[in-house]
C-alpha positions in Angstrom: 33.4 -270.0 20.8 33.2 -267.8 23.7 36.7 -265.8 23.1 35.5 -265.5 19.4 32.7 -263.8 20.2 33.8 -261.7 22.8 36.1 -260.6 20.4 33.6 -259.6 18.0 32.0 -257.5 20.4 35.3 -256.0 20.9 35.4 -257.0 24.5 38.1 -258.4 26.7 38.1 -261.8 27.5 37.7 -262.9 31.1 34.5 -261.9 32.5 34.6 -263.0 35.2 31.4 -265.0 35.5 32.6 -268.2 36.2 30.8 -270.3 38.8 27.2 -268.1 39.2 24.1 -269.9 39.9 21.6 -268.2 36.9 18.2 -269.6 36.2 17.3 -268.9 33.2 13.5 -269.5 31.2 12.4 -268.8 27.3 8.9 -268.0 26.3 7.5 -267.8 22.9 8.3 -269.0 19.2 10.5 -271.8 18.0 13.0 -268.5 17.4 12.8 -267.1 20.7 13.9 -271.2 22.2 16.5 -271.2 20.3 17.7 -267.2 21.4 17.4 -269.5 24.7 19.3 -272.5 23.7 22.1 -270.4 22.5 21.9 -267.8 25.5 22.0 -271.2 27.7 25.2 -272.3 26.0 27.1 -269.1 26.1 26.5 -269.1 30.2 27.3 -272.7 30.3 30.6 -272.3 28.2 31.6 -269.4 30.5 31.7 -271.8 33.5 28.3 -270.5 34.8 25.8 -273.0 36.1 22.5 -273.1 35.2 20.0 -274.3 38.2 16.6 -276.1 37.3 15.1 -274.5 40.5 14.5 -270.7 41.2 15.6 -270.4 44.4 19.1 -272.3 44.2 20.3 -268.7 41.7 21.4 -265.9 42.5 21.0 -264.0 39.0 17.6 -264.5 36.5 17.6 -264.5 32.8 14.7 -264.1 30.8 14.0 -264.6 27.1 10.8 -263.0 26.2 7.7 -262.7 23.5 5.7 -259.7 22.5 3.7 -260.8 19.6 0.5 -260.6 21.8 -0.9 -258.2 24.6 -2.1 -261.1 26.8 1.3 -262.3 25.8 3.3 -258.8 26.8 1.0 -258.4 30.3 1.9 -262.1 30.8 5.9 -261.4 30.4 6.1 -258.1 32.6 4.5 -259.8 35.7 6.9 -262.5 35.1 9.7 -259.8 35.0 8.4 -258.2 38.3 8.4 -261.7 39.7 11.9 -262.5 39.0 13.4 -258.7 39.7 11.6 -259.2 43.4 12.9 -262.3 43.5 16.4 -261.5 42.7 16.4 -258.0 43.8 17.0 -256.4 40.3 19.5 -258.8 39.2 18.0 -259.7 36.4 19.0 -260.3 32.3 15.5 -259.5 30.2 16.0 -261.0 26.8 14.3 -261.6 23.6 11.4 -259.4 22.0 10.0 -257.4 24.3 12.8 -255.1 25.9 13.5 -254.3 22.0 9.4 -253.3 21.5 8.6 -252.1 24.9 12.1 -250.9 27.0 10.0 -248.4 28.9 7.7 -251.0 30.5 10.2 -253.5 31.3 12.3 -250.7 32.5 9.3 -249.8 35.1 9.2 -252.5 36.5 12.5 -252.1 38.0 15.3 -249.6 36.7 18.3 -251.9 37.0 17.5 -254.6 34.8 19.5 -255.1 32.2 18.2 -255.4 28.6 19.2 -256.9 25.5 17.3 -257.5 22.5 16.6 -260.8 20.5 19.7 -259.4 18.0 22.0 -259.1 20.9 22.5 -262.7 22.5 26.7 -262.3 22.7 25.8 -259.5 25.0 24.9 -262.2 27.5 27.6 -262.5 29.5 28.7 -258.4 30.5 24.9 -258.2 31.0 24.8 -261.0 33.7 28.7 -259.6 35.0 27.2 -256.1 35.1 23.5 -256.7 37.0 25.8 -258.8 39.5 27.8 -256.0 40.6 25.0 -253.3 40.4 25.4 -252.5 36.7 23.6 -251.8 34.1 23.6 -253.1 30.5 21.2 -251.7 27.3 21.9 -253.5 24.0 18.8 -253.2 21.7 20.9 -252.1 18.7 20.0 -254.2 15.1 23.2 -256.3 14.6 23.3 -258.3 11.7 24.9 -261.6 12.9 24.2 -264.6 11.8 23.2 -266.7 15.0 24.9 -269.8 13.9 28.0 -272.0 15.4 27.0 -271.2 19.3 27.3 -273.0 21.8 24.0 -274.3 22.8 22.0 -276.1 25.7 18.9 -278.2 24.6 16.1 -279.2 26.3 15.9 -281.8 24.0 18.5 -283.7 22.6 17.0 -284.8 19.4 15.1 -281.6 18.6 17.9 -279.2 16.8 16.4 -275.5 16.3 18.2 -273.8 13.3 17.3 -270.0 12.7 17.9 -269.3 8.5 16.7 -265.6 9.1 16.2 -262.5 11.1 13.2 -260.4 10.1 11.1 -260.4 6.8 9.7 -258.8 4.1 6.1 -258.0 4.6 4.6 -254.8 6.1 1.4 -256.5 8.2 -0.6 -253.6 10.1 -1.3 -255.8 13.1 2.4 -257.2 13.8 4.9 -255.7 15.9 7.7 -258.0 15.0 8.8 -256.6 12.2 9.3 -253.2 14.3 11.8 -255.8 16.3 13.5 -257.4 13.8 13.5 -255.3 10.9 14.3 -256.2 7.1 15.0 -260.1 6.2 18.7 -260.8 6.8 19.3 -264.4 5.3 21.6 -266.3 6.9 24.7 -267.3 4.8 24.0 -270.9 3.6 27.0 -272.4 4.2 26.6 -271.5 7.8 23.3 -273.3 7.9 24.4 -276.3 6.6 27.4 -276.6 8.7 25.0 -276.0 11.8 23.0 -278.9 10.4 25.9 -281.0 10.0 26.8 -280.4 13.5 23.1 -281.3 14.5 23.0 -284.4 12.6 26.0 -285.5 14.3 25.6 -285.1 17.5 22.5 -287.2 17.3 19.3 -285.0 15.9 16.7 -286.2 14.4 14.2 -283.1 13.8 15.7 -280.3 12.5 13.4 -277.0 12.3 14.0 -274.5 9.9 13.1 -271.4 11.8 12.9 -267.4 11.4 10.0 -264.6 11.7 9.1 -265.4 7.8 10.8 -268.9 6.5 9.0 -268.0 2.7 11.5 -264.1 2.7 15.1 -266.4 2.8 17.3 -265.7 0.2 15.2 -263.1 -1.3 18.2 -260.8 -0.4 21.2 -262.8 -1.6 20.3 -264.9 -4.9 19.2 -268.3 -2.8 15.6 -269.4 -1.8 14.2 -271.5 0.8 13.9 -274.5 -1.6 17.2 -274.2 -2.4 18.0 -274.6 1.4 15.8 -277.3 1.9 17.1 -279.3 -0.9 21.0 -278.5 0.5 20.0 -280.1 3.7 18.1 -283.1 2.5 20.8 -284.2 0.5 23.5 -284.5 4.1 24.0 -287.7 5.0 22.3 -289.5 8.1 18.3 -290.4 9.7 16.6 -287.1 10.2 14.3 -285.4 9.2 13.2 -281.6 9.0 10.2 -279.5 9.9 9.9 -276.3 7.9 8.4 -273.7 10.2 5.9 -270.7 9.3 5.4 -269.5 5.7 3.7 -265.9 4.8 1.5 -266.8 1.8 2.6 -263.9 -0.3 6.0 -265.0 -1.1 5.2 -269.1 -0.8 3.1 -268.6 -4.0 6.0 -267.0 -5.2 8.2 -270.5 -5.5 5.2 -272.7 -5.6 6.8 -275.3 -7.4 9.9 -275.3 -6.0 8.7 -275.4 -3.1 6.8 -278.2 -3.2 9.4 -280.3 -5.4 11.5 -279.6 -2.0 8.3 -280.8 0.7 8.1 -284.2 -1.2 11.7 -285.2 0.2 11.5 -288.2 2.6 13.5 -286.4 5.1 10.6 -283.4 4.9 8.1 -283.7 7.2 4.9 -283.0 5.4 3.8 -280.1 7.4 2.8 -276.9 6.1 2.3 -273.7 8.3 0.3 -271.2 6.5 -0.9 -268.3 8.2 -3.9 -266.9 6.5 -5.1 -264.7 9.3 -8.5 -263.8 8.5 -11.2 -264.8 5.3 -12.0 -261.8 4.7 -10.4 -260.2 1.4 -11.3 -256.7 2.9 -9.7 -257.4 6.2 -6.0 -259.0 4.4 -5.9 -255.8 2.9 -6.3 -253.5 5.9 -3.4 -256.0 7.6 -1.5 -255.5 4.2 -1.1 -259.0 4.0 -0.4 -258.6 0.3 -2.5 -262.1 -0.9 -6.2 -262.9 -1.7 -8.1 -266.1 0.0 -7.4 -266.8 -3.6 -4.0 -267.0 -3.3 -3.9 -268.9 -0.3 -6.5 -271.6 -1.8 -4.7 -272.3 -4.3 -1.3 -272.8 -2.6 -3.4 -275.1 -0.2 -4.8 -276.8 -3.0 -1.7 -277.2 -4.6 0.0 -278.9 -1.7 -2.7 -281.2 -1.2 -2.5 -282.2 -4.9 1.0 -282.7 -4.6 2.0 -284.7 -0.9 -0.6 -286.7 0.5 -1.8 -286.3 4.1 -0.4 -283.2 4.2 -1.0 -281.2 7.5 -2.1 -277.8 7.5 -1.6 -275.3 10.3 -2.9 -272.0 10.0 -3.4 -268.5 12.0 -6.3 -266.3 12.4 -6.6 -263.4 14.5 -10.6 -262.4 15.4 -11.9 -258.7 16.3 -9.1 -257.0 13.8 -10.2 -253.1 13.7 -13.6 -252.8 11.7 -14.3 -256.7 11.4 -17.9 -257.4 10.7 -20.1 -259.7 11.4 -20.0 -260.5 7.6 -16.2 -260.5 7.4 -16.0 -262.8 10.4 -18.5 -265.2 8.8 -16.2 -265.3 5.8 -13.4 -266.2 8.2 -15.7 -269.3 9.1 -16.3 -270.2 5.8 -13.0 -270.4 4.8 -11.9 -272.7 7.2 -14.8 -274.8 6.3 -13.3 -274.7 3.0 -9.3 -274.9 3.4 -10.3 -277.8 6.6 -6.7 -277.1 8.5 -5.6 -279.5 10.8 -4.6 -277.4 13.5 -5.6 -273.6 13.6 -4.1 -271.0 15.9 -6.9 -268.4 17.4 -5.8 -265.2 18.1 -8.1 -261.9 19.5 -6.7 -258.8 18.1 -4.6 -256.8 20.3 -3.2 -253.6 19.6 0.7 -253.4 20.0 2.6 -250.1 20.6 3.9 -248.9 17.9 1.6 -251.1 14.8 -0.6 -249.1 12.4 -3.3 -251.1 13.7 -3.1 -249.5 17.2 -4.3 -246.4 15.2 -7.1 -247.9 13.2 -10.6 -246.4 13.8 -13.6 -249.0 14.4 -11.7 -251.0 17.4 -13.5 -254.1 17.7 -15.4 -254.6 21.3 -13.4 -256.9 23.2 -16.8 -258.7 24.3 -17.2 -259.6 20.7 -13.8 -260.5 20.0 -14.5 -263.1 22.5 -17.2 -264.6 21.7 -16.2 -264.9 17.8 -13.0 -266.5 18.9 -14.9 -268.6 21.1 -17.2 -269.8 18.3 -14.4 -269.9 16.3 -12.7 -272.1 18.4 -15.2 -274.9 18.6 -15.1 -274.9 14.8 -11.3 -275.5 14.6 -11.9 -278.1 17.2 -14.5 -279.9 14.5 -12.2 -279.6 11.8 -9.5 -281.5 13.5 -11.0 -284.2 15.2 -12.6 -284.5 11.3 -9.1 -284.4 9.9 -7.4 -286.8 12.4 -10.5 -289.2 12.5 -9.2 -289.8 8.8 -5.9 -291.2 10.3 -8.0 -294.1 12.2 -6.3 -297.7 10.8 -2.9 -296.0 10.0 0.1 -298.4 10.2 3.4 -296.7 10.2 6.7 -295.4 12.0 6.2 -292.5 14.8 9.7 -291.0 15.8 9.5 -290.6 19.7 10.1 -286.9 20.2 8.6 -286.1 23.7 7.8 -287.4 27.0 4.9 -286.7 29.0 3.8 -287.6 32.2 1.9 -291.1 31.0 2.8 -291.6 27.4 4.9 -291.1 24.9 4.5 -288.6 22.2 5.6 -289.2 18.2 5.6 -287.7 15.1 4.5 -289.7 12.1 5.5 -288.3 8.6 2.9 -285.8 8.3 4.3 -284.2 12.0 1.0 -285.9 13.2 1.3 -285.9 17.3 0.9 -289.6 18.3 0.0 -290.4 21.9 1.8 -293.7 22.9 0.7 -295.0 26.6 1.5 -298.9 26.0 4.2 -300.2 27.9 4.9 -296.5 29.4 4.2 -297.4 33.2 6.6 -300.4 32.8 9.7 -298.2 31.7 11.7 -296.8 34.0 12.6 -293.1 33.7 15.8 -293.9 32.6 14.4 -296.2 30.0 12.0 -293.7 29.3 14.4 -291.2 28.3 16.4 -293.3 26.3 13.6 -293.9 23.7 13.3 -290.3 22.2 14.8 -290.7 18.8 13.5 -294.3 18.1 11.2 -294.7 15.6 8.3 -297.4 16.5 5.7 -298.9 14.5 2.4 -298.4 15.2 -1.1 -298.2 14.4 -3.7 -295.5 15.0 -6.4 -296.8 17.4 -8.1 -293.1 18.0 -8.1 -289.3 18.4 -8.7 -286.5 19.7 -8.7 -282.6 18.4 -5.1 -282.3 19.2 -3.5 -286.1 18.4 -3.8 -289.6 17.3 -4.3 -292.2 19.7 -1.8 -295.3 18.9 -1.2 -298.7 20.1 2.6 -300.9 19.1 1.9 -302.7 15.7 
């Protein structure tokens, strides 16, 4: 893999790499850790070594996030950390060296910088910050980011990206400014990376991109059609279909949906609805009414039961009300998500939002996504409270410190702590991708509570 790809970047081969110490971290979405994976195996195939502990390196590589300001303040002081730490030699990856070069750049001139459409740039990046060099790759390539070589951190969790970019024109997100116009993988590609997956012993597959609902759109195909590819490959897995913009998911309802009720589908729907406010979804040209997104909901839950729904909202978006925010509450009073992601507006460089007059006080930002918060909280120990008596199979996905964690069919988090103090850590490790029977004994806002069966 590695001589292919260096000579697709019209590179020679023989960068000579071989045998560095790097220490390399990912931060953000599902896309971003598998940027990482990929970046991980490129190193590894080169003959570098990757270290677990920050000061056995000599070189750092970083895969960042941008999607929030807390998120963006939180990545440059881990920048500054690392540059001090490695005096400059540094790799800065992912989102925000292609939204914000400048600021990274401040921090300390030398680093070098490639964006999340640039990963085979890895290795002359890490060759030219370890001889005092320099490396800027933040063009938009349009390369599929399949058949890498990759490092997991877990070895039954396989991340497939299907896309790069989307189709919508939201105000608030700077994403898009990233990652530009939906380029759908070629579908052969995907399958033949979830072949690979499914043979080297996977059992979740997640279908991954910055909209999963704009694949195809470009090219003739869809993301049911994708779904129903995959399903149909021999062997025991099963597939979590990541984030979903409602305006084109109402678009293939019933395809959609027809796809979900596969057995090898987890029934897990992520639907970002963002605010309940029709007035606000149209300053965020979100393109979709609470109408529209009730009745996709509704349809799902018509359709597969004990569905789980995960949804977005961001609080404080320019000009929010109070009236606007109490529809925001009301709506997820209505829709009852399982899990709901909280988010205070925060204006990123370069957004039409940034620009918006009637910038919400951050003081009141905070408090509605405080009171907001409790709500979701509500709702899901309400939804999970449902799940109490449950008998059925969990697939061991995670480890924690004192328990087991699961998935049940619905991608329900089950907390297993039976048995876990007398299992080695070898034995320990050795049960992710075993599926145990169980039975749901309680709950909390976050996960079910389960005992053996």
């Amino acid at each position: 893999m590695i001589s292919s790809l260096n000579g697709r970047n019209g590179r020679e081969e023989g960068i000579p790499v071989k045998g560095r110490k790097i220490f390399l971290e990912g931060h953000g979405c599902s896309a971003s850790l598998a940027d990482t994976e990929i970046i991980g195996g490129i190193i590894s195939s080169a003959g570098c070594e990757i270290v677990q502990s920050e000061d056995e390196a000599e070189i750092g590589v970083i895969v960042t996030c941008s999607v929030k300001t807390v998120t963006e303040q939180r990545m440059l002081s881990r920048i500054k950390e690392l540059s001090k730490r490695y005096d400059g030699k540094v790799v800065v990856a992912g989102c925000l060296p292609k939204a914000v070069p400048s600021k990274v750049l401040s921090i300390d001139p030398r680093l070098s910088l490639i964006g999340p459409n640039n990963v085979e740039e890895i290795l002359p990046s890490i060759e030219a910050v370890s001889t005092g060099r320099q490396i800027v790759s933040l063009e938009s390539k349009r390369i599929p980011k399949l058949g890498f070589p990759r490092t997991r951190k877990n070895d039954i969790i396989g991340i497939v990206e299907i896309a790069s970019g989307c189709l919508s024109s939201c105000t608030f997100c700077q994403v898009k400014l990233v990652k530009g116009v939906i380029f759908s993988y070629p579908e052969p590609g995907i399958i033949s990376e979830a072949e690979t997956l499914i043979q080297s012993g996977v059992k979740e597959i997640w279908l991954t991109s910055t909209d999963n609902s704009c694949y195809g759109r470009e090219t003739g195909s869809s993301l049911a059609n994708l779904i129903k590819r995959i399903t149909s490959l021999p062997g025991d897995f099963k597939i979590r279909i990541g984030m979903m913009n409602p305006l084109l998911t109402g678009r293939m309802l019933e395809d959609l949906i027809e796809a979900f009720k596969h057995d090898k589908v987890f029934k897990f729907l992520h639907l970002p609805v963002q605010s309940g406010s029709n007035r606000i979804l149209k300053l965020m040209q979100r393109g979709y009414t609470i109408d529209d997104f009730m009745l996709i909901v509704e349809k799902f839950r018509q359709e597969i039961k004990d569905l789980t729904l995960s949804t977005d909202m961001i609080v404080g978006f320019p000009t929010e009300t109070d009236d606007d925010f109490d529809d925001s509450m009301r709506l997820l009073k209505e829709a009852n998500p399982d899990v709901v992601n909280i988010s205070r507006f925060g204006a990123r460089e370069g957004t039409k939002a940034a620009a918006m007059e009637g910038q919400v006080n951050s003081q009141v930002a905070k408090r509605r996504s405080t009171t907001m918060t409790l709500l979701a909280k509500e709702i899901s120990s309400h939804r999970n409270r449902m799940w109490v008596g449950w008998r059925g199979d969990i697939l061991i996905d995670e480890i924690s410190e004192d328990a087991f964690i699961g998935r049940n069919f619905a991608y329900k988090p089950c907390v297993l702590k039976s048995g876990f103090d007398h299992f080695s850590p070898e034995k320990r490790k050795s049960m992710l991708g075993h599926n145990v029977n169980v039975k749901v004994e309680s709950y909390s806002p976050s996960a079910l509570l389960v005992s053996p069966d």
